[in-house]
Structures are given as structure tokens and as C-alpha cells.
PDB file of N, CA, C, O and CB in Angstrom:
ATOM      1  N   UNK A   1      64.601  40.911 -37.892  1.00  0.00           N
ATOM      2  CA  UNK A   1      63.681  40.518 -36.851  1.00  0.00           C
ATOM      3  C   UNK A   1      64.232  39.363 -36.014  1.00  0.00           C
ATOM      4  O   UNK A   1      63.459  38.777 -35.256  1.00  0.00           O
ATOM      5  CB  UNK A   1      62.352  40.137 -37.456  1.00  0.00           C
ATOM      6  N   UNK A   2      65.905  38.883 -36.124  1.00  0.00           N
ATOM      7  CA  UNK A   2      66.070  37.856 -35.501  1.00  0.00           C
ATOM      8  C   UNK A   2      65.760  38.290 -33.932  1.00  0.00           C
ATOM      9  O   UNK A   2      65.300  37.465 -33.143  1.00  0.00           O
ATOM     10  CB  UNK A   2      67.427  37.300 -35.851  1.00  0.00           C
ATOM     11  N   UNK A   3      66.098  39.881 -33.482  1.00  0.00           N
ATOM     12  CA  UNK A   3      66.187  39.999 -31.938  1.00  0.00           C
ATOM     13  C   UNK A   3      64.734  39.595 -31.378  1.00  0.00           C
ATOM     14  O   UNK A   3      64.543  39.596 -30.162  1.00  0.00           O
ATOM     15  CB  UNK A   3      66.621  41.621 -31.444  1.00  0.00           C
ATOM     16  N   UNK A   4      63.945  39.328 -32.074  1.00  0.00           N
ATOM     17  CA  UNK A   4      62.270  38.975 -31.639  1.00  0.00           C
ATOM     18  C   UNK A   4      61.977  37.570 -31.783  1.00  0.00           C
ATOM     19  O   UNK A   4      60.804  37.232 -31.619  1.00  0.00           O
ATOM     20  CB  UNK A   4      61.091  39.750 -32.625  1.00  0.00           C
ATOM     21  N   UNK A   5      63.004  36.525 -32.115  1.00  0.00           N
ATOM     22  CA  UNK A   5      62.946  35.293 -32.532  1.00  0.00           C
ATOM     23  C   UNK A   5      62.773  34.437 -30.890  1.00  0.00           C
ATOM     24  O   UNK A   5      62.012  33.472 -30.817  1.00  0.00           O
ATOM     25  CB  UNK A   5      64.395  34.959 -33.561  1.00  0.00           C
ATOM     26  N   UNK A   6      63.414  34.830 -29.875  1.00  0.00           N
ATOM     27  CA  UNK A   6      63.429  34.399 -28.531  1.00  0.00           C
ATOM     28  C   UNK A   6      61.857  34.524 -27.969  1.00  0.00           C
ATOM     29  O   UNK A   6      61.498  33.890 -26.976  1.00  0.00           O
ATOM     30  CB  UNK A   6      64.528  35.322 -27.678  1.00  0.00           C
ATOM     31  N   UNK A   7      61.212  35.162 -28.502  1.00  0.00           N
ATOM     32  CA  UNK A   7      59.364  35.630 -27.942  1.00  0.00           C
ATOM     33  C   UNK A   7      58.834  34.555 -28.807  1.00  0.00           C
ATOM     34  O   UNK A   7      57.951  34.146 -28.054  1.00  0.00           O
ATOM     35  CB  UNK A   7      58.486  37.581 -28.458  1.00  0.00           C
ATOM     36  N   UNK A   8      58.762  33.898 -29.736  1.00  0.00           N
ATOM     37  CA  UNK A   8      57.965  33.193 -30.681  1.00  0.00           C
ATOM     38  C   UNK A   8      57.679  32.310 -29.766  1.00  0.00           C
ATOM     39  O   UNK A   8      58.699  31.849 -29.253  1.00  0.00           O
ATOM     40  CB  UNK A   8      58.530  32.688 -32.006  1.00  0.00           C
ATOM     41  N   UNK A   9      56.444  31.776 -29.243  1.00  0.00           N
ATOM     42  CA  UNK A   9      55.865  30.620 -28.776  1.00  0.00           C
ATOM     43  C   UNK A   9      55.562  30.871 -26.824  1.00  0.00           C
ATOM     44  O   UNK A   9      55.104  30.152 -25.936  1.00  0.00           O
ATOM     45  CB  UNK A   9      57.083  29.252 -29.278  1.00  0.00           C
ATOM     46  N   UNK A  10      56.074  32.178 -26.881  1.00  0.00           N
ATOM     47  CA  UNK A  10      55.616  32.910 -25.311  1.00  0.00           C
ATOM     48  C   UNK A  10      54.387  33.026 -25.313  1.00  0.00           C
ATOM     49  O   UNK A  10      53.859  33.513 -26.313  1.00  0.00           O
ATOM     50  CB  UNK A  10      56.127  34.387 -24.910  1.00  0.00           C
ATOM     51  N   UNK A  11      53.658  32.652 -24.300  1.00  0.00           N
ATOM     52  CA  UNK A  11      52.377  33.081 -23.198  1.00  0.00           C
ATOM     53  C   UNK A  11      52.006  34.699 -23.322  1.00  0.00           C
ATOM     54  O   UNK A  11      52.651  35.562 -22.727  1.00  0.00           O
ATOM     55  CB  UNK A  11      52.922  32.781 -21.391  1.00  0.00           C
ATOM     56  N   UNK A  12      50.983  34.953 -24.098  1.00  0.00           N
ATOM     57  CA  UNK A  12      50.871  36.480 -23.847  1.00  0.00           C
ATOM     58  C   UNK A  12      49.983  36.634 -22.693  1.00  0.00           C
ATOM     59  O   UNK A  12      49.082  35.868 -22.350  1.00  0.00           O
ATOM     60  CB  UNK A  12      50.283  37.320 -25.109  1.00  0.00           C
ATOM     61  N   UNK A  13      50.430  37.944 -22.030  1.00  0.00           N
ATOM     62  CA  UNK A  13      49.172  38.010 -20.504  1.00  0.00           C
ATOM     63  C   UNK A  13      49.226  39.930 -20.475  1.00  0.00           C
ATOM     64  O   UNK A  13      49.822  40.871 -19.952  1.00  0.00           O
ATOM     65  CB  UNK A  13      50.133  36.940 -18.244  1.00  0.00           C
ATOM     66  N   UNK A  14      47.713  39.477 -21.821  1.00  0.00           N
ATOM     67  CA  UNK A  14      47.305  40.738 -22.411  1.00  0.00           C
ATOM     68  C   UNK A  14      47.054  41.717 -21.009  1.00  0.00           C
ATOM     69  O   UNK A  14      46.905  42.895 -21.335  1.00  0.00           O
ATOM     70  CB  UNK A  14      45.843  40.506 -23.455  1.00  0.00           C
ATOM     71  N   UNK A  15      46.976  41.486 -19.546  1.00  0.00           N
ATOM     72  CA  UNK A  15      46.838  42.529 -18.755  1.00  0.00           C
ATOM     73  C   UNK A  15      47.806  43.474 -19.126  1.00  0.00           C
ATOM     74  O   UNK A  15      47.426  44.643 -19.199  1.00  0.00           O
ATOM     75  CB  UNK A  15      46.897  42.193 -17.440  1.00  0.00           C
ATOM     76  N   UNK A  16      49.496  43.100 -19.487  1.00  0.00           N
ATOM     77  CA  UNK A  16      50.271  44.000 -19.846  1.00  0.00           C
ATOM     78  C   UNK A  16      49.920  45.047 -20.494  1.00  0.00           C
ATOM     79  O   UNK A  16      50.183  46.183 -20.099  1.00  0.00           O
ATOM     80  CB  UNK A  16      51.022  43.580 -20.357  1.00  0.00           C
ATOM     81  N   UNK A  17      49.190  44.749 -21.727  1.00  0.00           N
ATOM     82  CA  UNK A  17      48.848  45.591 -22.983  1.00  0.00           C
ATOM     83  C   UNK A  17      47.523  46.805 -22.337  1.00  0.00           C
ATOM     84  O   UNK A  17      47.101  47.595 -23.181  1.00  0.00           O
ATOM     85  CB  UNK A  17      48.165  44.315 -24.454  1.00  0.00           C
ATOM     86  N   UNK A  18      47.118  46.873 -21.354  1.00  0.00           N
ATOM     87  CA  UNK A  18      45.935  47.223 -21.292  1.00  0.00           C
ATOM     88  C   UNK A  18      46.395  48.288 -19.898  1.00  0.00           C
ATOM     89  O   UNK A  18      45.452  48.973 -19.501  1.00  0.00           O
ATOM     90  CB  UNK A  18      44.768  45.868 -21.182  1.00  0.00           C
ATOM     91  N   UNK A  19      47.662  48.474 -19.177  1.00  0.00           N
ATOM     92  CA  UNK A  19      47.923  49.772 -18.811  1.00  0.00           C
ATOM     93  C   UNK A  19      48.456  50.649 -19.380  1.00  0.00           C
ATOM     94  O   UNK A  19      49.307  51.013 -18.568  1.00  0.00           O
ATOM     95  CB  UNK A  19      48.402  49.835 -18.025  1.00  0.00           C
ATOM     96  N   UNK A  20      48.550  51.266 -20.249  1.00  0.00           N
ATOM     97  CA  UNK A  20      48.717  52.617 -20.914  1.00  0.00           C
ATOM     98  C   UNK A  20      50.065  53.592 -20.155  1.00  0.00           C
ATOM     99  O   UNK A  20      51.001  54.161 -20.715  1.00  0.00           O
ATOM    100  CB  UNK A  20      47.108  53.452 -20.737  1.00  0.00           C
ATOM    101  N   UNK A  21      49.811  53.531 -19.075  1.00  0.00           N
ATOM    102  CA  UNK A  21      50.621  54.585 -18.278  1.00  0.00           C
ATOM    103  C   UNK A  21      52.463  53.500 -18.117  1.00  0.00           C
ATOM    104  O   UNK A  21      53.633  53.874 -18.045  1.00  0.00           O
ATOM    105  CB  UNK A  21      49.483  54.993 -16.269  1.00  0.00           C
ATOM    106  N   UNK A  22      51.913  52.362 -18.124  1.00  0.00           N
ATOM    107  CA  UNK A  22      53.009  51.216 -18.094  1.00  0.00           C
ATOM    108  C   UNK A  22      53.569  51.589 -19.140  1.00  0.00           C
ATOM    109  O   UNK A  22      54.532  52.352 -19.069  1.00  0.00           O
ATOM    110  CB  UNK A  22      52.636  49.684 -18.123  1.00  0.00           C
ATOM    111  N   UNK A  23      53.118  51.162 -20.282  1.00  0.00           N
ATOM    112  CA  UNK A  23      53.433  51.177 -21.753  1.00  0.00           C
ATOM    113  C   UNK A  23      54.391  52.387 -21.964  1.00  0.00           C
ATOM    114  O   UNK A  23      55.606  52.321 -22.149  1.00  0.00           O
ATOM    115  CB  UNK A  23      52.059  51.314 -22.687  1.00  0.00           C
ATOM    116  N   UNK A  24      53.689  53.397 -21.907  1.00  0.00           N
ATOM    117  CA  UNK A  24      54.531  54.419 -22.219  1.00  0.00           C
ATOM    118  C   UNK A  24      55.841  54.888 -21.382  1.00  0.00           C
ATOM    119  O   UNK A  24      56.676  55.766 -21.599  1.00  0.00           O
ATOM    120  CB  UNK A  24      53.717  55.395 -22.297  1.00  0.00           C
ATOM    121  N   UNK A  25      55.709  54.120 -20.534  1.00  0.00           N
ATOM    122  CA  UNK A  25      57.255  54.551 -19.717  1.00  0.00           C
ATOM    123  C   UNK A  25      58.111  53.397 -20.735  1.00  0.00           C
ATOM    124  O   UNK A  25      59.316  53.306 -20.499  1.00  0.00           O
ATOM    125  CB  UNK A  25      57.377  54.095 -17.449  1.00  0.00           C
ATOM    126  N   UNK A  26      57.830  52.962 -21.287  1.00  0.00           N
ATOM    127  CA  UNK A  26      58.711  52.042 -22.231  1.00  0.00           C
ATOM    128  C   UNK A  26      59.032  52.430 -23.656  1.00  0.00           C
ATOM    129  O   UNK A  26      59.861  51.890 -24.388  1.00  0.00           O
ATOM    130  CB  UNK A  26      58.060  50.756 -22.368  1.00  0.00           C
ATOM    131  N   UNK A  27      57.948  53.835 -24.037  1.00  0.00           N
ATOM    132  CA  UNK A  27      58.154  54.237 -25.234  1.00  0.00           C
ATOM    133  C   UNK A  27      56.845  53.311 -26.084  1.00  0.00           C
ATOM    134  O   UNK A  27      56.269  53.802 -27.055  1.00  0.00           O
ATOM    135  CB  UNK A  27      59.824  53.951 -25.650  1.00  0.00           C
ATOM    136  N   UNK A  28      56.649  52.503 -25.768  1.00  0.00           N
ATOM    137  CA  UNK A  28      55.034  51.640 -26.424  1.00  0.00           C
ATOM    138  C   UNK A  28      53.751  52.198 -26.695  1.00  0.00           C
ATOM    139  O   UNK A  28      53.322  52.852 -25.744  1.00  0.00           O
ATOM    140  CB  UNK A  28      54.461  50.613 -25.480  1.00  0.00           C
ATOM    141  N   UNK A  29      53.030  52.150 -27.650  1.00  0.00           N
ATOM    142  CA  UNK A  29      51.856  52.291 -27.471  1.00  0.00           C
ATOM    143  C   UNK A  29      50.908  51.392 -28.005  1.00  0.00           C
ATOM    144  O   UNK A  29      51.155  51.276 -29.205  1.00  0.00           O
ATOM    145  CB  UNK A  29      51.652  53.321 -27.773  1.00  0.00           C
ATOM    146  N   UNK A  30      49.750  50.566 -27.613  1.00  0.00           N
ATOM    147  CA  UNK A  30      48.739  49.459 -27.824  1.00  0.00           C
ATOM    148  C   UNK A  30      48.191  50.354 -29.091  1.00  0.00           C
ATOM    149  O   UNK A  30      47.488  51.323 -28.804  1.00  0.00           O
ATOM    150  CB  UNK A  30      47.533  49.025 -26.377  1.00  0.00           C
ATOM    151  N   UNK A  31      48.475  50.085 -30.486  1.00  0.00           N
ATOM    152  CA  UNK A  31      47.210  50.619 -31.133  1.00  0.00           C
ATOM    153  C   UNK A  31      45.465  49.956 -31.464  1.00  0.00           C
ATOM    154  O   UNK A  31      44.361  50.415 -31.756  1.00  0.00           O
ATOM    155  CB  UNK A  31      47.787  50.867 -32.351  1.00  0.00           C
ATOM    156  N   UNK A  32      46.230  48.343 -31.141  1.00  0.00           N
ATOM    157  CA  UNK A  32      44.867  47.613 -31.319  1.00  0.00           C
ATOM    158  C   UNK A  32      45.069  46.217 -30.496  1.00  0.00           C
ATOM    159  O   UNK A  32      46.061  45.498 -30.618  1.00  0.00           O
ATOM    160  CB  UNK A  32      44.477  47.320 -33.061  1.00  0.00           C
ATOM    161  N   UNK A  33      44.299  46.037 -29.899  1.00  0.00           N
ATOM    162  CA  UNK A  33      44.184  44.780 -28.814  1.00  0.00           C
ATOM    163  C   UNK A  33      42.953  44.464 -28.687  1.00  0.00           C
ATOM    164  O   UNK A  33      42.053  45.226 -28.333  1.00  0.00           O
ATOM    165  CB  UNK A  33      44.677  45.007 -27.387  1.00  0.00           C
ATOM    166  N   UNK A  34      42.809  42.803 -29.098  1.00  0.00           N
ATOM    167  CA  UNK A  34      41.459  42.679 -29.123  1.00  0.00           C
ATOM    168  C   UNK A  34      40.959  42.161 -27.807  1.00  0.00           C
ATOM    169  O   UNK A  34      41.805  41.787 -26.995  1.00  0.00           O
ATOM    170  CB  UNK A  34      41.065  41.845 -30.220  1.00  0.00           C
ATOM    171  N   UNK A  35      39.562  42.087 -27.467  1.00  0.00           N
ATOM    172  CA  UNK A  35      38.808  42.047 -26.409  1.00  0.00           C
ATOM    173  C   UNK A  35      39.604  40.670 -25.291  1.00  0.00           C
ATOM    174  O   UNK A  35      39.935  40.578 -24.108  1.00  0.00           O
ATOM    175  CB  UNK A  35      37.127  41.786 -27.035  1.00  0.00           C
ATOM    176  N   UNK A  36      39.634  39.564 -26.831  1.00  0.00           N
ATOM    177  CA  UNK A  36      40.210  38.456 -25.591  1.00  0.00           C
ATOM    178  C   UNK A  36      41.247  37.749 -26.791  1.00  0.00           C
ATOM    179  O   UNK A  36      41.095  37.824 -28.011  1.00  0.00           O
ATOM    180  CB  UNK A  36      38.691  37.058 -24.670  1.00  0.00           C
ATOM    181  N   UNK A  37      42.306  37.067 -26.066  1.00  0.00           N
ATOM    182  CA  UNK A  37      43.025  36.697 -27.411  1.00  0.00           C
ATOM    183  C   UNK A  37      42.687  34.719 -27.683  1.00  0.00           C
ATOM    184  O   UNK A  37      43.318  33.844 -27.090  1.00  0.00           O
ATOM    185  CB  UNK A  37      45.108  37.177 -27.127  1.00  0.00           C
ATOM    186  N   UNK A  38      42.005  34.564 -28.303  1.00  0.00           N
ATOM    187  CA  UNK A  38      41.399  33.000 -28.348  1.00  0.00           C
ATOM    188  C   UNK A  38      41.786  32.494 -29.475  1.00  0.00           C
ATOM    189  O   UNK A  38      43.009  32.357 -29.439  1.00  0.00           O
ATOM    190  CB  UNK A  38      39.831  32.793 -28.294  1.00  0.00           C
ATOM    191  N   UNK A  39      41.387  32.181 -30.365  1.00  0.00           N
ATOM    192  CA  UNK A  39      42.106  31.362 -31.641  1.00  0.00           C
ATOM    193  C   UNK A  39      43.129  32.256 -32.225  1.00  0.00           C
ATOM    194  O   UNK A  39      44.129  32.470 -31.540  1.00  0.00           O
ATOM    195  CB  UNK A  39      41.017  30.929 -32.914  1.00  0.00           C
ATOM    196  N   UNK A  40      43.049  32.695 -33.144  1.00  0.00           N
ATOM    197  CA  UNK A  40      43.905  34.033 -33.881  1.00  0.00           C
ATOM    198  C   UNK A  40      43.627  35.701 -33.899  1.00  0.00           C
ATOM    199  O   UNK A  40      42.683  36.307 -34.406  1.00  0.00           O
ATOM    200  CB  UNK A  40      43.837  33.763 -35.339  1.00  0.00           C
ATOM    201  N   UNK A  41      44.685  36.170 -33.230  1.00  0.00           N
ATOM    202  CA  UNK A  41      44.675  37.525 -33.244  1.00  0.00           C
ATOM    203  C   UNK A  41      45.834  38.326 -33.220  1.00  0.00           C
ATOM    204  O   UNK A  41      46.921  37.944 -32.787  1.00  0.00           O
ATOM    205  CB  UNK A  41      44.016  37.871 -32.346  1.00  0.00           C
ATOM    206  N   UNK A  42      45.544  39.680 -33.787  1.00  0.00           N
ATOM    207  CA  UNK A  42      46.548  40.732 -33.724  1.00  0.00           C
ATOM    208  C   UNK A  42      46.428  41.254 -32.550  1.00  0.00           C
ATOM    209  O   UNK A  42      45.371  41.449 -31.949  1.00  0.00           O
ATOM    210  CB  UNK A  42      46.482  41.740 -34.702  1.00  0.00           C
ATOM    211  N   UNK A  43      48.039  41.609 -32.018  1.00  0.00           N
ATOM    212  CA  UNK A  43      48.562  43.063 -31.103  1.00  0.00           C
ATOM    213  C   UNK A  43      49.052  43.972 -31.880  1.00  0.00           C
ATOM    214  O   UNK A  43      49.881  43.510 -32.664  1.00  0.00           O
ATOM    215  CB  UNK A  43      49.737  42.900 -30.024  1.00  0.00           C
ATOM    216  N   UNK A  44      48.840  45.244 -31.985  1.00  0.00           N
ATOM    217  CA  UNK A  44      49.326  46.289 -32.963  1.00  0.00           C
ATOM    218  C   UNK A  44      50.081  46.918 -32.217  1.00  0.00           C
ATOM    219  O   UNK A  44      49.290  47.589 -31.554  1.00  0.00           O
ATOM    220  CB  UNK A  44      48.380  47.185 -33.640  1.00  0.00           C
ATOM    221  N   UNK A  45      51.231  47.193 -31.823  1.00  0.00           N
ATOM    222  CA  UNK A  45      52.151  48.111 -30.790  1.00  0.00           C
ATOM    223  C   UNK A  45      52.869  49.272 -31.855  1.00  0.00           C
ATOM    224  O   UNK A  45      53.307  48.887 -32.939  1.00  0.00           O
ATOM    225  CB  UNK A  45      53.554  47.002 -29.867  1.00  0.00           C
ATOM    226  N   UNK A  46      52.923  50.248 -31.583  1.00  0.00           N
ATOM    227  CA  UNK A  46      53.576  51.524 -31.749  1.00  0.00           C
ATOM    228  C   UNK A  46      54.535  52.126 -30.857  1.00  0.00           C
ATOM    229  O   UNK A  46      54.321  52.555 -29.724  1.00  0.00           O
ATOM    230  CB  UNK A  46      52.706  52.355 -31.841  1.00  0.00           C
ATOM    231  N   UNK A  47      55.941  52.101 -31.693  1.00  0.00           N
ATOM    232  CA  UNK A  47      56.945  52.025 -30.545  1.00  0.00           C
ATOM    233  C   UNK A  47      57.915  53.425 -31.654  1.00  0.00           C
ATOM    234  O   UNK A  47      58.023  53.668 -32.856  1.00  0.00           O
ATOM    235  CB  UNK A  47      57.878  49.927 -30.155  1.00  0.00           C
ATOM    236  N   UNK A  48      58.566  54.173 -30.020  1.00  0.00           N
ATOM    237  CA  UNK A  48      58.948  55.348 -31.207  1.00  0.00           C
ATOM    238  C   UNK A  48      58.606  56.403 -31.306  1.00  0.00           C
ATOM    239  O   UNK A  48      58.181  56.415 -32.462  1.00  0.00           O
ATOM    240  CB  UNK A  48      58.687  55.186 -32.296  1.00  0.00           C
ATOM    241  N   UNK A  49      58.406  57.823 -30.733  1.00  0.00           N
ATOM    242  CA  UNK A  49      57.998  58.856 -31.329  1.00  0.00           C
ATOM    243  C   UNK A  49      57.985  59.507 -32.354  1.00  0.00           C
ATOM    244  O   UNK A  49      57.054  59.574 -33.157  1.00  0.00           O
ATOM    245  CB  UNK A  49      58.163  59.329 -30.968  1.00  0.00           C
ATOM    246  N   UNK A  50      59.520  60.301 -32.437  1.00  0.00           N
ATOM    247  CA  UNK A  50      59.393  60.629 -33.861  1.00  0.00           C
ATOM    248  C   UNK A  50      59.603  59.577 -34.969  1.00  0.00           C
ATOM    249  O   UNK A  50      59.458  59.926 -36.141  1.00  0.00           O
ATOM    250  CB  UNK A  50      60.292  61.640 -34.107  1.00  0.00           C
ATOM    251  N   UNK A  51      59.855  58.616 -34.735  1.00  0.00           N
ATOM    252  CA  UNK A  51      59.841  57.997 -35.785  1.00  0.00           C
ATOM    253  C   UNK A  51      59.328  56.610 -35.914  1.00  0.00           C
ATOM    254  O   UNK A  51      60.011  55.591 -36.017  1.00  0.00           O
ATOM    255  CB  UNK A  51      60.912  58.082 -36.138  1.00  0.00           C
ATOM    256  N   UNK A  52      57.818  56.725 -35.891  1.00  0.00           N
ATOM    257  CA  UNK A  52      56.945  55.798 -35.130  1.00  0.00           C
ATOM    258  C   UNK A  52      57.463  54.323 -35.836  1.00  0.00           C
ATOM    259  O   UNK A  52      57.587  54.321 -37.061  1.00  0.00           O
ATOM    260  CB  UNK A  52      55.133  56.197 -35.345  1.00  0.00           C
ATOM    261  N   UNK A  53      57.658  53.521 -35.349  1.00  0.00           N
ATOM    262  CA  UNK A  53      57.501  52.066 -35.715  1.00  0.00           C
ATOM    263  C   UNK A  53      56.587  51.329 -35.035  1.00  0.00           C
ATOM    264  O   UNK A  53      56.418  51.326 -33.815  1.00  0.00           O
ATOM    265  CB  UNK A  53      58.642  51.381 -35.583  1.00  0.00           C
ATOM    266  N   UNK A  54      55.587  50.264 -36.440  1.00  0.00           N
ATOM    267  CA  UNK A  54      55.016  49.703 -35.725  1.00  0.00           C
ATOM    268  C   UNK A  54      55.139  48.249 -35.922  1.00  0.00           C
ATOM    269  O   UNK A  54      55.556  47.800 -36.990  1.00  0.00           O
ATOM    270  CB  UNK A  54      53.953  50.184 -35.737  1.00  0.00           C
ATOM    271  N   UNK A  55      54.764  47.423 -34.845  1.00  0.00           N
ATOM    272  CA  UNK A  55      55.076  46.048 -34.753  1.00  0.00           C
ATOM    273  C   UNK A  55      53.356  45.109 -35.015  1.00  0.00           C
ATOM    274  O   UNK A  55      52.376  45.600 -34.454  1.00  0.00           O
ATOM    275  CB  UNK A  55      55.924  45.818 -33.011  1.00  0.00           C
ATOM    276  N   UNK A  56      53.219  44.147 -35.650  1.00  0.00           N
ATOM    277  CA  UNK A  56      52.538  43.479 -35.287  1.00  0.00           C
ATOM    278  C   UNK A  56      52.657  41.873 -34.514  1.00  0.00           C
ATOM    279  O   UNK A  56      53.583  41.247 -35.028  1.00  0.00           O
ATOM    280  CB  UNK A  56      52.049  43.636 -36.181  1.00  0.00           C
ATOM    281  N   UNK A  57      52.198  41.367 -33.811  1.00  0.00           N
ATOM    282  CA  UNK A  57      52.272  40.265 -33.185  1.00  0.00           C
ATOM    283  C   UNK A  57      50.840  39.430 -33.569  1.00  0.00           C
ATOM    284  O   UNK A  57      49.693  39.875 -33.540  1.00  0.00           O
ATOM    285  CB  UNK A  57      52.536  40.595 -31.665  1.00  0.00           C
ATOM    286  N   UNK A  58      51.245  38.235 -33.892  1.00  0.00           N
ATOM    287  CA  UNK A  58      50.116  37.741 -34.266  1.00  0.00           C
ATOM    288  C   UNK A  58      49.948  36.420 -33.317  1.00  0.00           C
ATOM    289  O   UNK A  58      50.814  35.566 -33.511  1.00  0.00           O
ATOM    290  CB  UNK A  58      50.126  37.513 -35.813  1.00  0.00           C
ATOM    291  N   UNK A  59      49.204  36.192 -32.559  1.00  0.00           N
ATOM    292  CA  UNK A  59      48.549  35.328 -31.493  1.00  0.00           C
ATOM    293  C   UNK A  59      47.676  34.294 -31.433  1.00  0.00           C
ATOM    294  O   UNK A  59      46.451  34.386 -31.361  1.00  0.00           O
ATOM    295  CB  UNK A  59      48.036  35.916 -30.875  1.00  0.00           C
ATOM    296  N   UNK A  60      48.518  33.027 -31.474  1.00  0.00           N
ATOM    297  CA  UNK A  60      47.901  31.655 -31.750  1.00  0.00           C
ATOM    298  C   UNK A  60      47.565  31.061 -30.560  1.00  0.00           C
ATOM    299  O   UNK A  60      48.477  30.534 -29.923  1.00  0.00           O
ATOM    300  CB  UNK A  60      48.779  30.716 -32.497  1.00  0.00           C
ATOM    301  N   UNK A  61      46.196  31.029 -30.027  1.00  0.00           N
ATOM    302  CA  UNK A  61      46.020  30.114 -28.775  1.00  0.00           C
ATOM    303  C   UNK A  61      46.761  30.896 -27.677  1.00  0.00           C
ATOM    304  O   UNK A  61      47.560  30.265 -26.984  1.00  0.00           O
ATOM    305  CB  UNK A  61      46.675  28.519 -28.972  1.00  0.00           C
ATOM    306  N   UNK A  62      46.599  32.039 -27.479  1.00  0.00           N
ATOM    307  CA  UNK A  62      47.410  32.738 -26.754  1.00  0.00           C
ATOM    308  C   UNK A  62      49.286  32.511 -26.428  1.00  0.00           C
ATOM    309  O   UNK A  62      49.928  32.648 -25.387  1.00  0.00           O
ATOM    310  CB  UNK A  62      46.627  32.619 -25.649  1.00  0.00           C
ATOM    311  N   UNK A  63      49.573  32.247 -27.369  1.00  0.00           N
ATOM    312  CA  UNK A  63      50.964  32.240 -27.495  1.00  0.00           C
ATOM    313  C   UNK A  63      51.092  32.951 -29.362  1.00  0.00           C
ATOM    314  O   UNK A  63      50.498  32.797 -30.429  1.00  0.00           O
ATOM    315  CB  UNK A  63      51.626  30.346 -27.135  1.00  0.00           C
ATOM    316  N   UNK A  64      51.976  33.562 -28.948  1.00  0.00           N
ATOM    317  CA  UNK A  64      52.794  34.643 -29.871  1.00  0.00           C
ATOM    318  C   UNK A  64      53.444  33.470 -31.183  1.00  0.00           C
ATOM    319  O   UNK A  64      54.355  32.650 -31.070  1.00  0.00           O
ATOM    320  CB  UNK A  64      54.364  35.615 -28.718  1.00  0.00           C
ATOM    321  N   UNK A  65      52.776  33.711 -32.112  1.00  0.00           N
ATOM    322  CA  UNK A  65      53.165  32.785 -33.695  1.00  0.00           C
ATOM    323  C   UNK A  65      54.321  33.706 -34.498  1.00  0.00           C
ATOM    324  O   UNK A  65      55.339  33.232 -35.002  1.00  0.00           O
ATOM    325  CB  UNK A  65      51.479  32.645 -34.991  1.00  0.00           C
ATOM    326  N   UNK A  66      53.913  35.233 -34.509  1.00  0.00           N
ATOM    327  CA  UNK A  66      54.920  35.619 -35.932  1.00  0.00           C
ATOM    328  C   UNK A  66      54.737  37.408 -35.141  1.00  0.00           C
ATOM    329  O   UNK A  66      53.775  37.914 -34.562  1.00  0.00           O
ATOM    330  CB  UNK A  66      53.930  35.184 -38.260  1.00  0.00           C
ATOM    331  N   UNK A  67      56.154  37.970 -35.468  1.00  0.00           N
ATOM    332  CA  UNK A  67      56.067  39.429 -35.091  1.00  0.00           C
ATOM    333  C   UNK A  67      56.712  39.794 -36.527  1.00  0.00           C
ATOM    334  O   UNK A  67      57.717  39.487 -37.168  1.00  0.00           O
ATOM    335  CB  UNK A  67      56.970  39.991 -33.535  1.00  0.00           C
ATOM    336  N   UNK A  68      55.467  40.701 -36.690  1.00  0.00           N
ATOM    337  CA  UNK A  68      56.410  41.468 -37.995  1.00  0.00           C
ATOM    338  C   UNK A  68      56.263  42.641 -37.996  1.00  0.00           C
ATOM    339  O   UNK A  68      56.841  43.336 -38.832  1.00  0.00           O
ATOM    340  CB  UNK A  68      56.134  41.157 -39.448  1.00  0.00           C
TER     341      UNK A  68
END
């Protein structure tokens, strides 16, 4: 997970997560995004067709704490 070490402490600007048609030209898919991201929360991304991988991002104060 070092290639994800450069995102730790980034600004998330959940509008990204919430076009669908975007996402998937990237191979992404949002499986869970919550309403607003305020104290602590998960992004669930699904990346991958046949061989789905999924990522979680976990969201402190709207900046990105831990991707696993």
C-alpha cells in the first residue's frame, strides 16, 4: 500500500464519488459513501472487473486517515 501513502492527509471533495458515469471510465465503482463526510467515515471503492478489488478509505475531518 506504499503507492497510496502520497493521498494520506488529502482533502476529500466527495462530489467526485457521486458521478458514477465519471467513475467508471476509470474502472471505479462507489460501493458505499456516506451522506456527508464529518467526523469519521468510510469510502468503499470497487476497482477491477474481473477481479474485483476493493479499497477502503477511511475519513478524518474530511481528510483521508488510512486506505486499506
Amino acid at each position: 500500500m506504499q503507492r497510496f501513502k502520497r493521498f494520506i492527509g488529502e482533502k476529500v471533495i466527495s462530489e467526485n464519488f457521486t458521478n458514477p458515469e465519471k467513475l467508471s471510465t476509470y474502472g471505479i465503482d462507489c460501493k458505499k459513501l456516506p451522506e456527508s463526510l464529518d467526523e469519521f467515515d468510510e469510502i468503499e471503492l470497487s476497482v477491477g472487473s474481473p477481479d474485483e478489488v476493493l479499497l477502503a478509505v477511511a475519513v478524518l475531518e474530511g481528510k483521508i486517515k488510512r486506505i486499506m
